[in-house]
N, C-alpha and C positions, 0 to 999 in steps of 0.2 A: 136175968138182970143185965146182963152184956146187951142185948138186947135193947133193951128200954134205953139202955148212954147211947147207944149208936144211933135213936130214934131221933134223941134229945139233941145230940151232937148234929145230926144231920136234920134238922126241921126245915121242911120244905113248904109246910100246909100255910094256905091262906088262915091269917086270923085277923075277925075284927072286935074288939070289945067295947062297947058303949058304956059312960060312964056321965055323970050329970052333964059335965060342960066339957064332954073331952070325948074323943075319940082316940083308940089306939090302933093300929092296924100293925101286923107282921107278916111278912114274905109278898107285899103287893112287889108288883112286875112294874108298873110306869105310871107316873103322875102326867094325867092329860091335860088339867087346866087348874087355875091356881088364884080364886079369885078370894076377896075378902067376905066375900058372898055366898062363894058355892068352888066346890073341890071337890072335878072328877079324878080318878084313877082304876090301874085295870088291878083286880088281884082273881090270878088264877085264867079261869074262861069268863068271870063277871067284868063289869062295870060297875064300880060305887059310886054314887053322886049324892053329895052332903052338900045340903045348904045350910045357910047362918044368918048371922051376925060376927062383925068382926072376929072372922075365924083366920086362924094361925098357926103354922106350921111351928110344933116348941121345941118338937125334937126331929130329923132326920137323918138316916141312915141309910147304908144302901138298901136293906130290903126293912126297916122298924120307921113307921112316921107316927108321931104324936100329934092330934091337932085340938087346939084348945079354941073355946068360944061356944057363943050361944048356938047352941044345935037346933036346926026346925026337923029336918026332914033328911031321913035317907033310902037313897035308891037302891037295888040290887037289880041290875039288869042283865040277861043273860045273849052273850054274843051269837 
């Protein structure tokens, strides 16, 4: 159980979770470009690239980003 808090406490892993008109991402590394149209960032060794419709950053943090808007399409490219 000690174990498990210290995994919790210490999370390191890329997460993304897709949701109707939102995207959540935890522990990405750097936001490359930031358009209302399309939002690359690096998480991990990938590349994500989300395109839209008036997409928007709702929440940011240093490693937690929320982005809300109409979602078309997302990349996973590998560096």
């Amino acid at each position: 159980m000690i174990e498990n808090i210290k995994n919790y406490i210490k999370d390191i892993e890329f997460r993304l979770t897709i949701y109707f008109d939102k995207i959540h991402i935890v522990n990405y590394s750097k936001i490359i470009s930031l358009e209302n149209d399309r939002i690359s960032l690096l998480g991990g060794d990938k590349k994500i690239v989300i395109t839209g419709n008036n997409l928007v950053l709702s929440k940011l943090l240093d490693d937690e980003i929320l982005i809300v808007g109409e979602l078309l399409t997302l990349e996973v490219l590998h560096d």
